[in-house]
C-alpha positions as CSV (number, residue, x, y, z in Angstrom):
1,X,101.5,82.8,69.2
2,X,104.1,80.6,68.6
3,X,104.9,79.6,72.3
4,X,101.6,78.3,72.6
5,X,102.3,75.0,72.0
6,X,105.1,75.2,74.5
7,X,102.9,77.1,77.0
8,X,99.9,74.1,76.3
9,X,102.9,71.4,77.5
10,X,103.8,73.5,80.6
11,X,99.8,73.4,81.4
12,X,100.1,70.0,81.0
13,X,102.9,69.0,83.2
14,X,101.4,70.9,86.1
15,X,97.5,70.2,85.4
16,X,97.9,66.5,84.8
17,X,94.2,65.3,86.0
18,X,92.0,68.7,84.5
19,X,93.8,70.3,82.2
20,X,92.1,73.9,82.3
21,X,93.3,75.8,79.0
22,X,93.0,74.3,75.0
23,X,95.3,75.2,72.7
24,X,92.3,77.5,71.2
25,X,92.1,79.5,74.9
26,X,95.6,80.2,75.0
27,X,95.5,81.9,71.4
28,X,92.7,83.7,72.9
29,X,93.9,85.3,75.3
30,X,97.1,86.1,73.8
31,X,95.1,88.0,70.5
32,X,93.0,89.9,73.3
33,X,95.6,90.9,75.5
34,X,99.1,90.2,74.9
35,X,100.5,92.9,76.9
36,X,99.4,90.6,79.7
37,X,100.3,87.2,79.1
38,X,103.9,86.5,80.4
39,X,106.1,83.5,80.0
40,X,109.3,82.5,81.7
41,X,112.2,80.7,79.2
42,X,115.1,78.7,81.0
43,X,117.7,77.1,79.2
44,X,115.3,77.5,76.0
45,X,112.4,76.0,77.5
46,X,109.0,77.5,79.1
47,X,108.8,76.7,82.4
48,X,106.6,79.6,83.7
49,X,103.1,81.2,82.4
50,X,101.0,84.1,83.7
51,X,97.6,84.8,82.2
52,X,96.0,88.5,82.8
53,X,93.4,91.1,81.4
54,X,92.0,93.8,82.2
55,X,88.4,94.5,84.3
56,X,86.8,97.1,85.8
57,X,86.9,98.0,89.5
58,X,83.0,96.8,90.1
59,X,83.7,93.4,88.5
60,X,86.9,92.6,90.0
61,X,85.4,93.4,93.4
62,X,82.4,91.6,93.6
63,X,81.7,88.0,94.2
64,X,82.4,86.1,91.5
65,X,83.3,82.8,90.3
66,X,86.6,81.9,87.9
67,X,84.6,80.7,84.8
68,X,81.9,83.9,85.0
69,X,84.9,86.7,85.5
70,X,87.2,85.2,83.1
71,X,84.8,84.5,80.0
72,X,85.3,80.6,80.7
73,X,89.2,80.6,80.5
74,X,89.1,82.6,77.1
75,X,90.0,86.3,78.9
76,X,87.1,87.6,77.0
77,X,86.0,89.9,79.9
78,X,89.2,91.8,79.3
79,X,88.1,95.3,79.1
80,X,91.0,97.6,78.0
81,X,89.6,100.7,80.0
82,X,89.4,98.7,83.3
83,X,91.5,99.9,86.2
84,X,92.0,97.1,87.3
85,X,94.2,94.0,86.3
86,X,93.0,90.6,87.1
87,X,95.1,87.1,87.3
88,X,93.8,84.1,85.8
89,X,96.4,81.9,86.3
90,X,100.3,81.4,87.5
91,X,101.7,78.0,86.7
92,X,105.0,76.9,87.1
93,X,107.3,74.1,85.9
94,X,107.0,71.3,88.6
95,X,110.1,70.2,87.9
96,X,111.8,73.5,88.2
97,X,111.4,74.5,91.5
98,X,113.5,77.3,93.4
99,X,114.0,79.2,91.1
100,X,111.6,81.6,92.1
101,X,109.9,81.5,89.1
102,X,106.3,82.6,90.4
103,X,107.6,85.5,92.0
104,X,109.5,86.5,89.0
105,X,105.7,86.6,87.1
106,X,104.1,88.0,89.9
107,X,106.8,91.1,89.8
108,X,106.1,91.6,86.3
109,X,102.7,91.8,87.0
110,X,103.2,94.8,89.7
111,X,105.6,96.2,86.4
112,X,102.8,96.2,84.2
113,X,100.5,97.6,86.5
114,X,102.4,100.9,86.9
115,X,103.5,100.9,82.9
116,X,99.7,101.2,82.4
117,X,99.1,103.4,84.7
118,X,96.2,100.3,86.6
119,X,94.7,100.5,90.5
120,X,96.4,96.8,91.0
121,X,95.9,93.5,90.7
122,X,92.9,91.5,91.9
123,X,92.7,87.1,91.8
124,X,91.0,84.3,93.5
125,X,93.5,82.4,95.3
126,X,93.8,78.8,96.5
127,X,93.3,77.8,99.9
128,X,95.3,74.1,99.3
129,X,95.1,73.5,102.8
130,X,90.8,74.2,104.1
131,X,89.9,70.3,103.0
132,X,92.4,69.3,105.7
133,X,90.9,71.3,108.5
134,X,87.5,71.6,107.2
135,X,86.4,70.4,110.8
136,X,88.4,72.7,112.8
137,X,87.3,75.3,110.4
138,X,83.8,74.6,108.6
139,X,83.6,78.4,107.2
140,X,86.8,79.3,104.5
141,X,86.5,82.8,105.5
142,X,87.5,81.6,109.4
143,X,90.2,79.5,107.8
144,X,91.7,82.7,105.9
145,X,91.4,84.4,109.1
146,X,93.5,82.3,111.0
147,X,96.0,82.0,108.5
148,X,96.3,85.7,108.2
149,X,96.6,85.9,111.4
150,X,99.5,83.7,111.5
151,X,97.3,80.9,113.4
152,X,98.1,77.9,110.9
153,X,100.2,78.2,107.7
154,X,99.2,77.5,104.5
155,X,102.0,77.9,101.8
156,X,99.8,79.8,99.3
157,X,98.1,82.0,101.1
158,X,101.7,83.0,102.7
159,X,103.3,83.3,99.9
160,X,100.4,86.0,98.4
161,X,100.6,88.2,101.6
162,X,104.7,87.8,101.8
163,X,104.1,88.7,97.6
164,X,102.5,92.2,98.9
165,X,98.7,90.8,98.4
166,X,96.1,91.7,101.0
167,X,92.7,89.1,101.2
168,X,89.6,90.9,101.3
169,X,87.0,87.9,101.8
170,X,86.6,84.6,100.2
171,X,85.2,83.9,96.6
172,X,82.7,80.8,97.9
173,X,82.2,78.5,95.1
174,X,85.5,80.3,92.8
175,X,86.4,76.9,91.2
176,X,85.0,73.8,91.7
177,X,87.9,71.2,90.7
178,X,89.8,72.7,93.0
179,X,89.1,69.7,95.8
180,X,92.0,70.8,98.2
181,X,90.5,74.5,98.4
182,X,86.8,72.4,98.2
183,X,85.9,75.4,95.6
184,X,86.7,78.5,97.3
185,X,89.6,80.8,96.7
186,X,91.3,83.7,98.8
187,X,90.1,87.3,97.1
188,X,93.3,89.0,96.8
189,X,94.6,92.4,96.0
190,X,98.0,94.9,95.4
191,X,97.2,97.9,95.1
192,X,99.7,100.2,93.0
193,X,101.0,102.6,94.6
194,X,102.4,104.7,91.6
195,X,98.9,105.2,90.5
196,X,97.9,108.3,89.4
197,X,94.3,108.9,89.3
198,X,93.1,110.3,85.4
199,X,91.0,113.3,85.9
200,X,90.8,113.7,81.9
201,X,88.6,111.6,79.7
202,X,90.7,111.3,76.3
203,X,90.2,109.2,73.1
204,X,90.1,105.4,74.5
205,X,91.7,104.5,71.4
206,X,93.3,106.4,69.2
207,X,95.1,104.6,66.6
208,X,93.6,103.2,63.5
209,X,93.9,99.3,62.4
210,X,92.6,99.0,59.3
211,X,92.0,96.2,57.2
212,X,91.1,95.9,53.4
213,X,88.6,93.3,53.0
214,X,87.5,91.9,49.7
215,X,84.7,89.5,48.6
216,X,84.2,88.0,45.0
217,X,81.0,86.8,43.7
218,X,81.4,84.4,41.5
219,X,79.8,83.4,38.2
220,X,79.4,79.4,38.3
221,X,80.4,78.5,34.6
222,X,81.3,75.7,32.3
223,X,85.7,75.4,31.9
224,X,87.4,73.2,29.5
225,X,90.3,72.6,31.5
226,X,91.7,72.9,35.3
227,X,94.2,75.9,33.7
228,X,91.0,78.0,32.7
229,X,89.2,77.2,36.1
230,X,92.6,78.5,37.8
231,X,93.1,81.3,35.4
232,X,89.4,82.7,36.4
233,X,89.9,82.5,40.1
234,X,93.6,84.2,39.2
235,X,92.0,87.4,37.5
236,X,89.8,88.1,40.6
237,X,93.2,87.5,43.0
238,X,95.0,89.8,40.6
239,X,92.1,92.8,40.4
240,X,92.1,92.7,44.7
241,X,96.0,92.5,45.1
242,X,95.8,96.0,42.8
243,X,93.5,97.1,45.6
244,X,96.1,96.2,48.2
245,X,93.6,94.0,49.8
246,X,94.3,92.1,53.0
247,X,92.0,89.4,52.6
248,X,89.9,88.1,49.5
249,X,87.3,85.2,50.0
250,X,85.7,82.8,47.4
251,X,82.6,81.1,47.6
252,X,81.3,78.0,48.8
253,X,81.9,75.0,46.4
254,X,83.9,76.8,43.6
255,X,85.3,73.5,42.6
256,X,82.1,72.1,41.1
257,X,83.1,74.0,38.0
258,X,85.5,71.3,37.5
259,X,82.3,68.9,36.9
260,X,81.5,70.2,33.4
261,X,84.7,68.3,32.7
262,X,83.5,65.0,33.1
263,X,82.7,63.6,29.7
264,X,79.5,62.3,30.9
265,X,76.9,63.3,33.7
266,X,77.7,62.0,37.3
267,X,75.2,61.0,39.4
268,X,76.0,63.2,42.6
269,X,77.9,60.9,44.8
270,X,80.7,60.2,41.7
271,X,80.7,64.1,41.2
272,X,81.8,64.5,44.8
273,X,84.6,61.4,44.7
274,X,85.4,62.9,41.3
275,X,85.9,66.4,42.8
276,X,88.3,64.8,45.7
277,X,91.0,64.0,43.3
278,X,91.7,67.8,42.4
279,X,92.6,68.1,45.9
280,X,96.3,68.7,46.0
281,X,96.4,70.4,42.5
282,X,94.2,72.9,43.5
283,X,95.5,73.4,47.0
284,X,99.2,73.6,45.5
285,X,97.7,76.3,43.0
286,X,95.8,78.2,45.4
287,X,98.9,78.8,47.6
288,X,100.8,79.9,44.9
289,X,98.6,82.6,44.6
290,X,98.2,83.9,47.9
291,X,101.8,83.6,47.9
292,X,103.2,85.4,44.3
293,X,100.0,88.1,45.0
294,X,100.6,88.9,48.6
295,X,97.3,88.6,49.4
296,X,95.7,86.0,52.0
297,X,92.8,83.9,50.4
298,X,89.6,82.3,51.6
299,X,89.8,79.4,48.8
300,X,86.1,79.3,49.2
301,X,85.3,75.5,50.0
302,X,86.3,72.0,48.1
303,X,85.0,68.6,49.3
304,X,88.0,66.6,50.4
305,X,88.8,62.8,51.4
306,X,89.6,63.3,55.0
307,X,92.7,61.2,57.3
308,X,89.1,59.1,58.2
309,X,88.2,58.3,55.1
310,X,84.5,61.0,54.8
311,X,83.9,62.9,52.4
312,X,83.8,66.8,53.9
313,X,83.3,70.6,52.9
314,X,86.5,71.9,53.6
315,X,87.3,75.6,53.2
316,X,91.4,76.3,52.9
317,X,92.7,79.4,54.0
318,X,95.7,80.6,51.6
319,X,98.1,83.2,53.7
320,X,100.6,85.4,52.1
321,X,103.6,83.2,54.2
322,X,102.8,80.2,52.6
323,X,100.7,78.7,55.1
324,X,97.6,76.8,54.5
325,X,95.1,76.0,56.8
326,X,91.5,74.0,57.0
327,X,88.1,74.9,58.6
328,X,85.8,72.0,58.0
329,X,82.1,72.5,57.5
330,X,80.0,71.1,60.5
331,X,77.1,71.2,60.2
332,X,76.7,69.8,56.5
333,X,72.9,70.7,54.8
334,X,70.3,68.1,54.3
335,X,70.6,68.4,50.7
336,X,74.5,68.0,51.1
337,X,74.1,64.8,53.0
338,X,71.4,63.3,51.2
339,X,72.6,64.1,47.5
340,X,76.5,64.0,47.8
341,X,76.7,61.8,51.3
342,X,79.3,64.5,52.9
343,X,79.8,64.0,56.4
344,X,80.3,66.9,59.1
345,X,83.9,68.1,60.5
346,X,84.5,67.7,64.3
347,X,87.2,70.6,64.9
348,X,87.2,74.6,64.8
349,X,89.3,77.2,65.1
350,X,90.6,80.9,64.9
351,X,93.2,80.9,62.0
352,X,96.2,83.1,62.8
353,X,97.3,85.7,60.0
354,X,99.5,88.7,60.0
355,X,95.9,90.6,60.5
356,X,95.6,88.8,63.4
357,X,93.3,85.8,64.3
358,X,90.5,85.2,61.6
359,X,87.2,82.8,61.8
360,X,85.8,80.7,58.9
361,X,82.1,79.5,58.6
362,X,80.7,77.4,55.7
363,X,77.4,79.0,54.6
364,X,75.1,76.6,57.2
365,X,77.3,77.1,59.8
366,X,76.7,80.7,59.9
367,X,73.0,79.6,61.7
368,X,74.7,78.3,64.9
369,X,75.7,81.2,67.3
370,X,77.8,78.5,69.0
371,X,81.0,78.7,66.2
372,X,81.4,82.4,66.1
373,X,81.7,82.7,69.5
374,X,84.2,79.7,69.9
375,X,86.4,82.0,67.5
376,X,85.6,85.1,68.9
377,X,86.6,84.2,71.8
378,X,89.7,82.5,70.5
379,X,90.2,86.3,69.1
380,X,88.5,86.3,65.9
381,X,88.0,89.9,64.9
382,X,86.7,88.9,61.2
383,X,84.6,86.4,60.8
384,X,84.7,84.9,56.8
385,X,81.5,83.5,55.5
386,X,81.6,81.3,51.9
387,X,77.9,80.4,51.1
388,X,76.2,78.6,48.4
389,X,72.2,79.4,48.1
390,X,69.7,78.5,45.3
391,X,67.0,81.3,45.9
392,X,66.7,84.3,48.1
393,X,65.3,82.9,50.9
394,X,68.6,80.6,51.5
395,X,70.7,83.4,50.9
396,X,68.5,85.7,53.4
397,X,68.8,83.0,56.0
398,X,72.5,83.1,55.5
399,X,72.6,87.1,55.4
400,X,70.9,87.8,58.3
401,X,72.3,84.8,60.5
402,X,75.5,86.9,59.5
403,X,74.2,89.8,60.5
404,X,73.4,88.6,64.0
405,X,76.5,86.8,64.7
406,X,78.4,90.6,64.0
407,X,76.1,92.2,66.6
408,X,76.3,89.6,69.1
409,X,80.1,89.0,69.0
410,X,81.1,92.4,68.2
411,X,83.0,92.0,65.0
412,X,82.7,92.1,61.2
413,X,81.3,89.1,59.1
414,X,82.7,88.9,55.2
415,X,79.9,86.6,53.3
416,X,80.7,85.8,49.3
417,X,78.4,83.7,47.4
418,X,78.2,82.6,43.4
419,X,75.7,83.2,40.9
420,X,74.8,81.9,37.6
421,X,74.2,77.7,37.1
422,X,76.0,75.1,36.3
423,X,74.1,72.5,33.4
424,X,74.5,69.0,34.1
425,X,75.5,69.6,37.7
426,X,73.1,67.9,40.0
427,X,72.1,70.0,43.2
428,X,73.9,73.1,41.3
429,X,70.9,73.9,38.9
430,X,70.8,77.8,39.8
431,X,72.6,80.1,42.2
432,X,71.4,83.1,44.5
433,X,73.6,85.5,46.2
434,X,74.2,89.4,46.9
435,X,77.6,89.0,49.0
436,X,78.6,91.7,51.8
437,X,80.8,93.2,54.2
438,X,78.7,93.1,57.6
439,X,79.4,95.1,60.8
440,X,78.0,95.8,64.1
441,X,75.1,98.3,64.4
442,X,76.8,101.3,66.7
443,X,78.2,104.6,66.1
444,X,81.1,104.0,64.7
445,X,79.8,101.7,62.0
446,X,77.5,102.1,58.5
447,X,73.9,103.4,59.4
448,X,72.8,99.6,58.5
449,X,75.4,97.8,59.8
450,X,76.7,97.0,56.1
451,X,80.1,97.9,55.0
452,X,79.3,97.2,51.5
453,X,77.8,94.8,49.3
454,X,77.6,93.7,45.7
455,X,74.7,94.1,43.2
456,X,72.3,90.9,43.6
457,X,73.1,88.2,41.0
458,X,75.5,89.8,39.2
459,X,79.6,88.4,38.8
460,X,81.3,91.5,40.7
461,X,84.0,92.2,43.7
462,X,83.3,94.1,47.1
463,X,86.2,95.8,48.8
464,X,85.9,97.3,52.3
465,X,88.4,99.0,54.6
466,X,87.2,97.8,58.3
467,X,89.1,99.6,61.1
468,X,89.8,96.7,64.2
469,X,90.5,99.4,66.5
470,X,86.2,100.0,66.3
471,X,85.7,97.1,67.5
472,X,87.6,97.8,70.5
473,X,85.8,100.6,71.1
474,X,82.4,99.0,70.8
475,X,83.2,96.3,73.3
476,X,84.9,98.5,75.7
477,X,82.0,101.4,75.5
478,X,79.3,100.9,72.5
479,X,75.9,101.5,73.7
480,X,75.5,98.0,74.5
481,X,78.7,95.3,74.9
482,X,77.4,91.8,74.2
483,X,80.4,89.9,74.5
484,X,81.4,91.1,78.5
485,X,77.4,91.1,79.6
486,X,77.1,87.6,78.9
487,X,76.2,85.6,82.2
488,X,78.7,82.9,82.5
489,X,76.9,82.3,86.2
490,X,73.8,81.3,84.3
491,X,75.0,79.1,80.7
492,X,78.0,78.4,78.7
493,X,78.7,76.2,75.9
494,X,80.8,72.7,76.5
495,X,83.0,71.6,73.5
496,X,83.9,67.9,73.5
497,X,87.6,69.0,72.9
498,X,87.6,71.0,76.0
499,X,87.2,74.3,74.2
């Protein structure tokens, strides 16, 4: 993860016009399949980058298009029973030419390959050359055909066939912004020779990842000071670092406790400036936490004075190294934007831990499909939901929005909401919540597809182990595997960032 950065650069410099992969992609890929992503360091610097994953033989050998087989540059097609490995991209350093970097990548490719026992490598290749002799050759698949046959050279096609690769047809239509190749690509396969074919069928995954999960329902109440407001949130820390918990989350808005220390009711727009100034204090504070109890916090949410000036529901993520991070609401409620004026964030992301990637989702934002499956995609196994919901059909709208984005991306959902009420609060009268630990509905999950989950209404803590390693196994084989049987050939989703 940490070459990422490096590795977005390197994109850059050889993408300059349509840069293909976000920062978000790479991370992606990397969380899904890091046995196949391959860099090449010189002199301290990344100057070469191969993406791969996995597919099955069916997929990689039918007609297909770049953004449908690789899960629109995220590798979420990887499937780690296919056969078959597939290459999404080679990209070398312009500036470092001849130093056969490309073949260096494409040889550890062929290692990998045999290491994991795979058929061989399949990839749509470009054909830099067909837009200069469209007329001479109208059809791509007579232009690959003459080059094979040594008619006319073109320097990528050569160099695949001279790399061992064999073309099989032409993938019409493969990538359209490819205007030298007018949108076709070479189909190309190596096929490993070392393969052994399996005639058992043993346990596709055998080791457990398990992760302790916690959720605290929270009593809103009335604190005299910002030491008793901290010391409350610290009991609950303390109680889930005994359970050698992972991850605990917080609710939505925990901060609006801090309002019964205002000498005098605020009308709701000074409650929210008011609540801004706690800002570092409380960030400082929570990190301490996370740090001193080992233990990586969801801080809930805390409305913040953003770099441009708005007022937003920000949720900081406390890890155990010290690190904090921010998922800003987006999609603020009507109530939110009429009573306290807040303003919706522009940016999300997976969070990296030492769990591996995580997803955060502010109550609301848990009704738009489109977020979990950004972070999903971007490797998101757990998704963390911090709600705030005055009556039970709020909360329900929450719980089973939650409920659907863990079928429909495959992974566990972590909701926490308060309870009680805070007096003199406006928008804050009463609180409705039954928090829970969510999980897809297949075998190897809870009958119901619930992990756990607290008594309704009640101040309490949920812990859950959830094993990752099920999730592998449901999108690899569970009775149904929603994230690769999407149909990238028919709709995806386009971010304004690229994502």
């Amino acid at each position: 993860m940490a070459d990422v950065a490096a590795i977005s650069a390197l994109v850059g410099r050889v993408y300059k016009d349509d840069i293909p992969y976000t920062a978000g992609m790479l991370r992606g890929q990397i969380a899904i399949y890091p046995d196949g992503q391959l860099v090449v360091e010189y002199e301290g610097e990344i100057v070469g980058y191969a993406a791969s994953f996995r597919i099955d033989e069916a997929s990689a050998m039918r007609a297909h298009t770049w953004e449908d087989i690789t899960g629109g540059g995220y590798a979420s097609r990887h499937d780690p029973n296919g056969d078959w490995l597939y290459g999404m991209e080679v990209c070398v350093d312009p500036t470092r030419r001849r130093l056969r970097i490309g073949q260096r990548l494409y040889d550890a490719r062929r290692e990998l390959c045999e290491v994991q026992n795979l058929k061989g490598i399949v990839f749509g290749g470009r054909l830099p050359g067909l837009s200069r002799r469209k007329s001479a050759y109208p059809d791509p698949k007579d232009y690959l055909d003459a080059v094979t046959a040594r008619k006319m050279n073109d320097p990528v096609v050569a160099f695949h066939i001279r790399s061992g690769f064999e073309p099989i047809g032409v993938l019409r239509g493969y990538l359209s912004t490819d205007k030298q190749s007018m949108g076709h690509a070479s189909h190309m396969v190596w096929r490993n020779p070392y393969f052994i074919e399996d005639t058992g069928k043993g346990a596709a995954f055998t080791t457990k990842e398990a992760v302790r999960v916690a959720t605290v329902q929270l009593q809103m109440r009335k604190v005299e000071s910002f030491d008793e407001f901290m010391a409350n949130i610290e009991y609950f820390v303390d109680v889930v670092a005994d359970y050698r918990a992972d991850f605990v989350v917080f609710p939505e808005l925990i901060t609006l406790q801090l309002l019964s220390l205002e000498p005098k009711k605020l009308t709701p727009v000074e409650s929210i400036e008011h609540l801004t100034r706690y800002t570092p204090r409380f960030v400082e504070s929570m990190r301490k936490l996370a740090v001193s109890y080992n233990v990586n916090i969801i801080g809930g949410s805390h409305p913040t004075r953003t770099d441009d000036g708005d007022i937003q529901n920000v949720a900081y993520v406390f890890l155990r190294d010290g690190s904090v991070h921010e998922q800003e609401k987006l999609h603020p409620t009507p109530n939110e934007r009429h009573w306290w004026n807040i303003k919706g964030g522009d940016r999300v992301h997976a969070i990296p831990t030492d769990c591996g990637p995580i997803g955060v989702m502010i109550c609301y934002d848990s009704e738009f499909p489109e977020i979990a499956r950004r972070m999903v995609d971007e490797g998101a196994r757990i998704l963390f939901v911090p709600f705030c919901t005055d009556n039970r059909q709020g909360y329900l709208r929450v719980r089973y929005c939650g409920q659907a984005r863990a079928i429909e991306n495959q992974c566990y959902v972590v909701l926490a909401g308060n309870v009680g009420n805070l007096p003199n609060v406006e928008n804050m009268d009463i609180q409705y919540a039954q928090s829970c630990i969510l999980t897809p509905c297949d075998f190897p999950f809870a009958r119901d597809g619930i992990a756990a989950e607290a008594t309704e209404n009640v101040e309490t803590v949920t812990v859950a182990d959830l094993d990752l390693s099920d999730l592998a196994w449901a999108r690899a084989q569970g009775t149904v595997k929603n994230l690769r049987d999407r149909r990238f050939d028919l709709y995806k989703t386009v971010w304004t960032d690229g994502g």
